[in-house]
C-alpha positions in Angstrom: 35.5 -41.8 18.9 37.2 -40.9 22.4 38.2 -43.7 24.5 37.1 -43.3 28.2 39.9 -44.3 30.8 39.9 -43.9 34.9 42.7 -42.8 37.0 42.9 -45.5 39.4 43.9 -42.9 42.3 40.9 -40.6 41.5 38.4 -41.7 39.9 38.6 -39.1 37.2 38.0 -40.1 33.3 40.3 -39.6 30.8 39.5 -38.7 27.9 42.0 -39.2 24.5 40.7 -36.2 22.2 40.7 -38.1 18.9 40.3 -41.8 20.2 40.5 -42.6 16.7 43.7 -43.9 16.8 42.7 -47.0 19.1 39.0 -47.2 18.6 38.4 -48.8 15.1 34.6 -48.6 15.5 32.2 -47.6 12.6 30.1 -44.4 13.6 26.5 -45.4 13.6 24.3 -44.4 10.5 20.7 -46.5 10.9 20.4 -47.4 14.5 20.8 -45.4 17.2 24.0 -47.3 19.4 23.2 -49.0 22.8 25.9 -47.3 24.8 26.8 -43.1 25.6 29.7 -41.9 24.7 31.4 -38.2 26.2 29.7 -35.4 25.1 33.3 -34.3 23.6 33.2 -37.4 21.8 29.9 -36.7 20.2 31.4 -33.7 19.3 34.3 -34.2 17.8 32.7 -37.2 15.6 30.2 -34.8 14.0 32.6 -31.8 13.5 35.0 -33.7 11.6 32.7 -35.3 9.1 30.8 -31.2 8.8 34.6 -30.5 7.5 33.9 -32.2 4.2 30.6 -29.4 3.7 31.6 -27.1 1.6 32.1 -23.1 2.8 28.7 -21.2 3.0 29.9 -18.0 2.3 31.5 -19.7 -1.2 28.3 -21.2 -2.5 27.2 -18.7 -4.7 24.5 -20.8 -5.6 22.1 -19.7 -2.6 20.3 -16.7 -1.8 20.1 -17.6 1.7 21.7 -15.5 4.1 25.2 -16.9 5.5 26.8 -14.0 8.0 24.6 -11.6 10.6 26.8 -9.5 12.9 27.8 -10.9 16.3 25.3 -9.0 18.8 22.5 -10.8 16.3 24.0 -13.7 16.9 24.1 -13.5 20.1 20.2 -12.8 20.1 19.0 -15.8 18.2 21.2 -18.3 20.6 19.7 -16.6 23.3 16.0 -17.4 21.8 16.7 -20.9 20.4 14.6 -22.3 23.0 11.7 -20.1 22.8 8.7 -21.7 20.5 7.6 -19.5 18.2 3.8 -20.6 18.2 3.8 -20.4 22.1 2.4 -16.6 22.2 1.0 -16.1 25.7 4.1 -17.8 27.1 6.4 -15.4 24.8 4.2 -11.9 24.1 7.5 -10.3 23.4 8.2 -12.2 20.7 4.5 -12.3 19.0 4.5 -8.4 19.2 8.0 -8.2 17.6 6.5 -10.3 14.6 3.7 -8.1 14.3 5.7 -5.4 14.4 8.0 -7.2 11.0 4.3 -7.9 9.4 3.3 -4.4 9.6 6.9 -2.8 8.5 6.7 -5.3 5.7 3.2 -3.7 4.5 4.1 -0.6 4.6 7.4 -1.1 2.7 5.1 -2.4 0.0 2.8 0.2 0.2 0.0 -1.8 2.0 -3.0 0.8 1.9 -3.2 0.7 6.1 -2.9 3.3 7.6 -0.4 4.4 10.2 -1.7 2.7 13.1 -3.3 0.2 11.4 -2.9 -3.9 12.1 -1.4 -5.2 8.8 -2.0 -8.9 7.6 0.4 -10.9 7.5 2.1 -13.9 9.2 6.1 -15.2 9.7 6.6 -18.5 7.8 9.8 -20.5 7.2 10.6 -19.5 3.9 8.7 -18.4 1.4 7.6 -21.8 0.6 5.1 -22.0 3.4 4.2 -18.2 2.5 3.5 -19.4 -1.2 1.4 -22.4 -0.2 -0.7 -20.1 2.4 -1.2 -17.4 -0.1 -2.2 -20.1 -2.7 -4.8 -21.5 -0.1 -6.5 -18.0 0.4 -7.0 -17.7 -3.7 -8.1 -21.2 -4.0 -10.6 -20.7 -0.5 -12.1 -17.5 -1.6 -12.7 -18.9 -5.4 -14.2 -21.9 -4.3 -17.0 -19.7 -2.4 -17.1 -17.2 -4.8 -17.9 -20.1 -7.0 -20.2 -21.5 -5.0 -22.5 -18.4 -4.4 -22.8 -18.5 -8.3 -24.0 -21.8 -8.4 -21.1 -22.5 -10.8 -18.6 -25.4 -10.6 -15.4 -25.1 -8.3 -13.6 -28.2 -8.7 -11.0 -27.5 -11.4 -8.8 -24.2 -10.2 -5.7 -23.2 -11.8 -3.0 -21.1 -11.3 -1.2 -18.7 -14.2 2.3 -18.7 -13.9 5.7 -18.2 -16.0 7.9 -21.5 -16.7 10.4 -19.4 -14.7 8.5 -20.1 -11.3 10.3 -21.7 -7.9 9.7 -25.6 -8.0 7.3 -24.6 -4.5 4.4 -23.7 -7.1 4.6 -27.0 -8.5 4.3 -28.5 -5.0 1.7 -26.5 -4.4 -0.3 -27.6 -7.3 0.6 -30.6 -6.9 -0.4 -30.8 -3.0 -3.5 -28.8 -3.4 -4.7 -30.3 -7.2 -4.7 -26.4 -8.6 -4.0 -27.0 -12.3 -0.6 -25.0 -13.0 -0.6 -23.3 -16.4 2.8 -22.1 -17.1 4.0 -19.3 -19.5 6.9 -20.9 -21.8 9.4 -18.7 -22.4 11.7 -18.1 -25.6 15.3 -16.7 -26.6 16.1 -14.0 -25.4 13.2 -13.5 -22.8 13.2 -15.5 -19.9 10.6 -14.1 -17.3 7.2 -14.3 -17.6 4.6 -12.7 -21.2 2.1 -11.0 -19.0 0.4 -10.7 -22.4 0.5 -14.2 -22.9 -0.2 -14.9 -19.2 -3.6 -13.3 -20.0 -4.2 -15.0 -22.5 -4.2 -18.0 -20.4 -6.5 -17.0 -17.9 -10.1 -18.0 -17.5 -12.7 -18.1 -14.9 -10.8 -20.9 -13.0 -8.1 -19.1 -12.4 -7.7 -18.7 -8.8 -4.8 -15.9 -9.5 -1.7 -14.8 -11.6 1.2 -15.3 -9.7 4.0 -12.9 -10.9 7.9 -13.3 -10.4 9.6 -9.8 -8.8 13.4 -11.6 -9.3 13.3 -14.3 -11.0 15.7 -17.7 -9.6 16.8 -17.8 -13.0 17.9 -14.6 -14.4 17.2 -12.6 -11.2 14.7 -9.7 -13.9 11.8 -8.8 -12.5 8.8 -9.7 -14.6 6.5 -6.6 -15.8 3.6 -6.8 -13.5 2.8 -3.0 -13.4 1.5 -4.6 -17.4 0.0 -7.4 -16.0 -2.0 -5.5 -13.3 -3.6 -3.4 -16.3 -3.6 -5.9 -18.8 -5.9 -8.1 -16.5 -7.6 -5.1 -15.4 -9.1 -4.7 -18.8 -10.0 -8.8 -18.8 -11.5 -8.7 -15.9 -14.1 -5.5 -17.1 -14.7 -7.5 -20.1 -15.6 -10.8 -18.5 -16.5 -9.9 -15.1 -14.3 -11.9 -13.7 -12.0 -10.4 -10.8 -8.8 -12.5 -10.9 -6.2 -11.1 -8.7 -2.5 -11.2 -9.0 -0.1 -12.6 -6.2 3.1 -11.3 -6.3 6.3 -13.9 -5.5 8.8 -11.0 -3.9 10.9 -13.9 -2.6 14.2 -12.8 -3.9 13.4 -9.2 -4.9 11.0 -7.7 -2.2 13.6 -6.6 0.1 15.9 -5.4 -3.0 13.2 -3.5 -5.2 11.9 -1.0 -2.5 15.7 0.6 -1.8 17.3 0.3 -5.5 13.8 0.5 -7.6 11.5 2.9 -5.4 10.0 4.0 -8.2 9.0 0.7 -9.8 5.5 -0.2 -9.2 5.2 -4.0 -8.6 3.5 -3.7 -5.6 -0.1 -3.1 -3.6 0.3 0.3 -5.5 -1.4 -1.9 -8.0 -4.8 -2.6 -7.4 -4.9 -6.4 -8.5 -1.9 -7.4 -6.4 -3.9 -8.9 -3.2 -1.2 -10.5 -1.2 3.1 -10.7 -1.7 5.7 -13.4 -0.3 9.3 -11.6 0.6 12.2 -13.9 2.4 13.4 -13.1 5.3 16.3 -15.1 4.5 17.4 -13.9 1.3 18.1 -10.2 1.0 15.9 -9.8 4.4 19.7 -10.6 5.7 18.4 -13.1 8.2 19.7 -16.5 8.4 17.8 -19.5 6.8 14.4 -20.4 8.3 12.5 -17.2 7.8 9.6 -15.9 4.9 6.8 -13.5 5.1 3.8 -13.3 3.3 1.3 -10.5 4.0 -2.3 -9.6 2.8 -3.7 -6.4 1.3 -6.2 -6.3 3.5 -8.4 -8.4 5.6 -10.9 -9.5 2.9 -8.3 -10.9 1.1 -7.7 -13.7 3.8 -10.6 -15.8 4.3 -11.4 -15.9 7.8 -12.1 -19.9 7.9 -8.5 -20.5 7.4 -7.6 -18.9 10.7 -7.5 -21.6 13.3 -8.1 -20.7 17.3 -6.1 -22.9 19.9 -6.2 -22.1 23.7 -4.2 -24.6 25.0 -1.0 -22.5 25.4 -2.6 -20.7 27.7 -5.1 -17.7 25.7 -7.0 -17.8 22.4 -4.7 -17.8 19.8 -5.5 -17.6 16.3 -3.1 -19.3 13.6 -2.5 -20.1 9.9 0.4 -21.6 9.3 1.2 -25.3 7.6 3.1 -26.0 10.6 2.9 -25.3 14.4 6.3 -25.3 16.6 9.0 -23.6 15.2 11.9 -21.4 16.7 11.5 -18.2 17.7 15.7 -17.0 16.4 14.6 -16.0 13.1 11.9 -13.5 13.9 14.1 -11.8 16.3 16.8 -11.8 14.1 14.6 -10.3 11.6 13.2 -7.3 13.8 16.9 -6.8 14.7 18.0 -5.6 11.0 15.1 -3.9 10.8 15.9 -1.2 13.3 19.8 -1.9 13.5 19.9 -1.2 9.2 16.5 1.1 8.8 16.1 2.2 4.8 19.6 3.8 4.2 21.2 0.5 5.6 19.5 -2.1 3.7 19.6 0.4 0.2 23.5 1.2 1.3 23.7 -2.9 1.1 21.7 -3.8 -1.8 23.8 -0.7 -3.8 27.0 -2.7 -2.5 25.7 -5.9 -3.9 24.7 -4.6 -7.3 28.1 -2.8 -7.7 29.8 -6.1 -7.2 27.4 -8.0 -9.0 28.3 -5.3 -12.1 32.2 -6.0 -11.5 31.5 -9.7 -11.8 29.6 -9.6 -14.8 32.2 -7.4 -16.7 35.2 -8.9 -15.3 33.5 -12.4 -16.8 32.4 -10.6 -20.0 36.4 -9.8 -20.4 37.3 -13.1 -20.5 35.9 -13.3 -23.9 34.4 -16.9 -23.2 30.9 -15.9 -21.9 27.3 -14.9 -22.5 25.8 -12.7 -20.1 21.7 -13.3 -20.1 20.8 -12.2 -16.9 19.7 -8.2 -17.3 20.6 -4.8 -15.9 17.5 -4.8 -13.4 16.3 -6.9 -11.0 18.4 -8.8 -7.9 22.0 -8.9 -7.8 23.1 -11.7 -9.8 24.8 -13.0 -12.9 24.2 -15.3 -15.0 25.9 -16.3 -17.9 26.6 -18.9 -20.6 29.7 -20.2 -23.0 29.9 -19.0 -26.4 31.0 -22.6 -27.8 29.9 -25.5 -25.7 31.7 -27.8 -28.2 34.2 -28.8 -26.6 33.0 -28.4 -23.1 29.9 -27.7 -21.1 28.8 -24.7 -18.0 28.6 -28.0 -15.9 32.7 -29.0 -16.6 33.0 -25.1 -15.4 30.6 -25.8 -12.4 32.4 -28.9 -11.5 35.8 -27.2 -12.5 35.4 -24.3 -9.7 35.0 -26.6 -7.1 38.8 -27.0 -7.0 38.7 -23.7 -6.0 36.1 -23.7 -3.2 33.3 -22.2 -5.4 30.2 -23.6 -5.5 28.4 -22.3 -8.6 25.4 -24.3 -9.6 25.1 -24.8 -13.6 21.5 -26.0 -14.6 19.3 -26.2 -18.3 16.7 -23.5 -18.5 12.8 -24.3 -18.4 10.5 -25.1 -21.2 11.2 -23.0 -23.8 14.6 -22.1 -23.8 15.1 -25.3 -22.3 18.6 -25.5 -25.3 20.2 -23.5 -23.1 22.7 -24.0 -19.7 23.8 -21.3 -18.2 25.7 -20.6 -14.8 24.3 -18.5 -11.7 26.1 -17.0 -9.2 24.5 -15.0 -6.4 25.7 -12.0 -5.1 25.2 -11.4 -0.9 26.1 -9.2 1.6 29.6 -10.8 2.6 30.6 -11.3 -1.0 33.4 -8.6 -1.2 34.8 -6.7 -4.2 38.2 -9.1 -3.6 36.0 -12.1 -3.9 34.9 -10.9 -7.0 38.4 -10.5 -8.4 39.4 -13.5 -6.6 36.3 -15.4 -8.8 37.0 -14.2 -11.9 40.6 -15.2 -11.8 39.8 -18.6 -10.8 37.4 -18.8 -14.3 40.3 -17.6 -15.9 42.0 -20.9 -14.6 39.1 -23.2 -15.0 38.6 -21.9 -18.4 42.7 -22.3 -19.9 42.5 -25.9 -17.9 39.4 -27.0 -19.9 41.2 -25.7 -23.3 44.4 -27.6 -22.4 42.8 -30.5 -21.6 40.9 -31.3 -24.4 43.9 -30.2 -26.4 45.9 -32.8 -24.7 43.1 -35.0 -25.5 43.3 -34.5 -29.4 47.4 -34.4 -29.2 47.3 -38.3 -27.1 44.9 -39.4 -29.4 46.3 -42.3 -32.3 45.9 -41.3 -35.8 46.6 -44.2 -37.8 46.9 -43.7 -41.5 45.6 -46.2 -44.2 46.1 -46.6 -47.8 42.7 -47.5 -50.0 42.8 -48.6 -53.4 42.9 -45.7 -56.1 45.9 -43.9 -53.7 43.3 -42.3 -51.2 44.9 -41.8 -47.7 42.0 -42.4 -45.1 42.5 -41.4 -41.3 40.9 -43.4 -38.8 40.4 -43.0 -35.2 42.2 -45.1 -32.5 39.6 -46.7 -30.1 41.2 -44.9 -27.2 40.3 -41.6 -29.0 36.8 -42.4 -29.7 36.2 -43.6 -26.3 37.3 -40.4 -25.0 35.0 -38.6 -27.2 32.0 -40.8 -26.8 32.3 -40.2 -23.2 32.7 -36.4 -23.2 29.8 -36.5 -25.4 27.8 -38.8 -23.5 28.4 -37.0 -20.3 27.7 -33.6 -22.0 24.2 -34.8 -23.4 22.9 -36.6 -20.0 23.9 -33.0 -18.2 22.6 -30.8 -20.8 19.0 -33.2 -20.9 18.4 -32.5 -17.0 14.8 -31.1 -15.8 14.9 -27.9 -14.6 16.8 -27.6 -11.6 14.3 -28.2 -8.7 17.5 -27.5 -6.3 18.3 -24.3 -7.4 17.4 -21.8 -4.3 
């Protein structure tokens, strides 16, 4: 804390840059302190504790975006006071998230045409986008259901075990059932045959993985589309696939263009995408757009007018920053295609050096596949003698931060390692990575080698000349521990965290 002084002949404070040295004072944490202190003060005190975070461009556990280039920086600052929601006070702003929603559409093949209004809306993650897209299904069951005459009380959602934990919140938050897909060895995305299977006329809609959090594979939904397709003709049903593009909507469309996941497919009715993932935008910004209007029922849209003008709204919030849209119109027309498919190229080809420079090591299992986002995840051959979490933990000597985590039901035997592969994660980071496993890993193998070495073998002579060993207490303690940790880490839920 800085220590305020005054110059008797002027009047002017003084002010000791770290006051640390003669103040001895805790720094508040429950309730807010009676007095003011300098705004350098304030300052200083929060800087030096963010100096125990860790380094954003190192946690290669994220997806989120964590560099934009200066003059983008320089946008959002200028827009951090501008509220989003506010759109007769800021038309600028509102027009320039149209113009995202409609770009958006027609990068997944929206059928609009080309000066045609696309549905859609800016969220704060795909989160929100999920939760608005899951209250359009449920809405337009429910009167679907009702002009039947039929019960609408028990909806439910098909998913894989694979899905974001912001499906179970959903469910959970709007009481939609949540069937999930297990999934088994070797396959760790969604059965759309078994996803089918699943379906029945309470379901509100299949919701489909393009880049899975896990493995970063995009699930088969081109299948899916014509597998329930022919389910829907035999029942006369019409349940309708959403498709969760979070992680893979702005990869798919420059590395896959050929891969039909989206509203090529005539089931798929509406599609999340984050901004802040592969969008390239910094954290705080999701999309979710419609096929067309019918698919958003119009009694979700709210009408306000006092901001000035009737404005309509569906969001699960209402003031929010205006940064992120800007920033998010900015790459659009500072990277156009061949930018973001020059970037997403970069980040596979690094991605592919990661993966074989691990793979040489000898130590590891790839299981994330050739195609999908770029990512790799891996786990050990022999987790006898230690675990993916001692690596995890391990690497954070280094500065990495590389989340380890147990797979969902199903394969749920299994911990593995991810590591997600951005924009600013060069070539020489790669290298830099693997050579720190290289480390971690001969650390790990001389430690518990030290371990058995230390340990006291004590020797013990039983009737009929039979030699038995026994182990000292301090080696069994060891190993009880290692084992005991190794178990509680390896039991875990799936990782709710993981992003």
């Amino acid at each position: 804390m800085v220590v305020t002084t005054t110059r008797a002949d002027t009047g002017e404070p003084l002010y000791s840059t770290f006051a640390s040295r003669y103040v001895r004072a805790s720094v508040p944490r429950f309730k807010m302190p009676e007095r003011s202190i300098p705004k350098e003060a304030a300052y200083q005190i929060i800087n030096d504790e963010l100096m125990l975070d860790g380094n954003p461009r190192l946690n290669l556990a994220s997806f989120v975006t964590t560099w934009m280039e200066p003059e983008c920086d320089r946008l959002i600052i200028s827009a951090i006071n501008k509220n989003y929601v506010d759109m007769d006070g800021y038309p600028v702003t509102t027009e320039l998230q149209n113009r995202c929603v409609n770009m958006i559409s027609h990068l997944f093949n929206a059928p609009i045409g080309e000066d045609e209004i696309a549905v859609g809306v800016g969220t704060v993650g795909s989160s929100e986008a999920i939760m608005l897209a899951g209250l359009a299904f449920k809405r337009k069951w429910q009167n679907q259901r009702k002009a039947e005459g039929k019960p609408h009380d028990k909806p439910n959602i098909v998913t894989g075990a694979n899905v974001q934990v912001c499906w179970e919140k959903f469910a959970n938050y709007f009481d939609v059932e949540l069937k999930e897909v297990k999934l088994r060895e070797g396959f760790y995305v969604m059965d759309p045959v078994k996803a089918v299977e699943m379906v029945d006329e309470n379901t509100i809609c299949v919701a489909a993985i393009l880049g899975s959090t896990l493995t970063g594979e995009f699930e088969d939904i081109k299948l899916l589309n014509h597998l329930l397709t022919e389910k829907n003709r035999e029942t006369g049903w019409s349940t309708p696939i959403h498709v969760d593009a979070a992680s893979g909507g702005f990869v798919a469309p420059f590395l896959y263009p050929d891969l039909e996941w989206d509203f090529r497919l005539p089931l798929v009715k509406s599609i999340n995408v984050s901004g802040h993932k592969y969008g390239l935008v910094y954290a705080g910004v999701g999309w979710i757009v419609w096929r067309n209007k019918e698919d958003l029922p119009e009694e979700l849209i709210f009408h306000i007018n006092y901001l000035g003008s009737d404005q309509p709204t569906f969001t699960l919030n209402f003031s929010k920053g205006s940064s992120q849209i800007i920033a998010q119109y900015y790459q659009f027309i500072r990277l156009g295609f061949e930018g973001y498919r020059s970037i997403m190229e970069n980040c596979m080809e690094n991605a592919k050096a990661l993966k074989e420079g691990i793979q040489a090591t000898g130590r590891f299992e790839i299981v994330s596949g050739d195609v999908g986002v770029p990512l790799v995840t891996f786990s050990l051959r022999d987790s006898s003698r230690y675990t993916v979490f001692d690596v995890s933990e391990s690497l954070r000597r280094f500065g990495w931060i590389v989340p380890a985590y147990t797979m969902p039901a199903g394969a749920e035997h299994m911990a593995v390692l991810r590591m997600v592969i951005r924009e600013d994660f060069s070539r020489s980071l790669a290298e830099r990575l693997v050579s720190d496993i290289r480390k971690v890993v001969a650390d790990l193998d001389g430690r518990w080698a030290r371990t058995a070495i230390v340990a006291e073998v004590k020797a013990e002579e039983k009737p009929g000349g039979v030699v038995a060993y026994r182990k000292s207490v301090r080696e069994t303690t060891q190993q009880q521990e290692i084992d005991g940790d190794r178990r509680g880490r390896v039991d875990r839920k799936k990782t709710s965290g993981v992003c």
